[in-house]
C-alpha positions as CSV (number, residue, x, y, z in Angstrom):
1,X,43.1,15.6,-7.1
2,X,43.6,14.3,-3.9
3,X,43.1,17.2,-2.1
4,X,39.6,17.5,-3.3
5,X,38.4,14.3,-1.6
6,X,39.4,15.3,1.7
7,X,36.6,15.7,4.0
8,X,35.8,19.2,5.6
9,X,32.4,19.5,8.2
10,X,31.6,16.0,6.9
11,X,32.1,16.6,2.8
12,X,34.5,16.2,0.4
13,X,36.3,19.5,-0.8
14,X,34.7,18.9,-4.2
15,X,31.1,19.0,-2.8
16,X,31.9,22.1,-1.0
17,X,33.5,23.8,-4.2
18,X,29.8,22.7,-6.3
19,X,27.6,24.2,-3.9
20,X,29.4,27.3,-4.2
21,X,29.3,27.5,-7.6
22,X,25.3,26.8,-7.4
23,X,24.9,29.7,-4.6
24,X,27.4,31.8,-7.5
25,X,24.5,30.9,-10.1
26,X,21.5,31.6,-7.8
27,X,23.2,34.7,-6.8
28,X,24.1,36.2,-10.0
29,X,20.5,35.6,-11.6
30,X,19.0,37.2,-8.0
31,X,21.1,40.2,-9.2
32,X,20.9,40.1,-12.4
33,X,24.1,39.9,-13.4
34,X,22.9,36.2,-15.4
35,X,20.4,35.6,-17.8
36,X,17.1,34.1,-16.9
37,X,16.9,31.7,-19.3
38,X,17.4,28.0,-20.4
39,X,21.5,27.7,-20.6
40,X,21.9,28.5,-17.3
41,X,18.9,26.3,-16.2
42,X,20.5,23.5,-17.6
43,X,24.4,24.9,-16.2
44,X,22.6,25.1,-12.6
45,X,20.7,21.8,-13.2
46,X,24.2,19.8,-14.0
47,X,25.7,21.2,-11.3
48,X,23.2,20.4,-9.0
49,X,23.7,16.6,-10.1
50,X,27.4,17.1,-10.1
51,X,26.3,17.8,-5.9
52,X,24.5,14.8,-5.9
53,X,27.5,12.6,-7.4
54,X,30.1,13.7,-5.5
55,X,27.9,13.3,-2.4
56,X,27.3,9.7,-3.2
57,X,31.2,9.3,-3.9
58,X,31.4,10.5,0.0
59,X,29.1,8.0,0.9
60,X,31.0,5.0,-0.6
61,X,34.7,6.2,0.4
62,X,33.0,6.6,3.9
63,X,31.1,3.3,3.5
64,X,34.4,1.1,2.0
65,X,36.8,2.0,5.3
């Protein structure tokens, strides 16, 4: 787990590997390849604030040193 909170361009590993998944999810409703509809809303919408967390665990490992 460790490796996940090492920083790369200024983020943790972790909020790199979320965004990705989000772009995955934009991408694959942009092709069609997933649904339009409310479960992956909501999938998109948790990871989005799974983004958000880990972003504000950057901001308090970079804050406590």
């Amino acid at each position: 787990m460790h490796i996940f909170t090492k920083k790369f361009a200024g983020q943790s590993i972790l909020s790199w590997v979320f965004q990705i998944i989000l772009i995955w999810i934009a991408w694959g409703v942009h092709d069609g390849s997933l649904p339009k509809n409310v479960t992956t809303i909501t999938f998109a919408a948790v990871v989005l604030l799974l983004i958000y967390w880990s972003f504000s665990l950057d901001r308090k490992r970079s804050n406590s040193k």
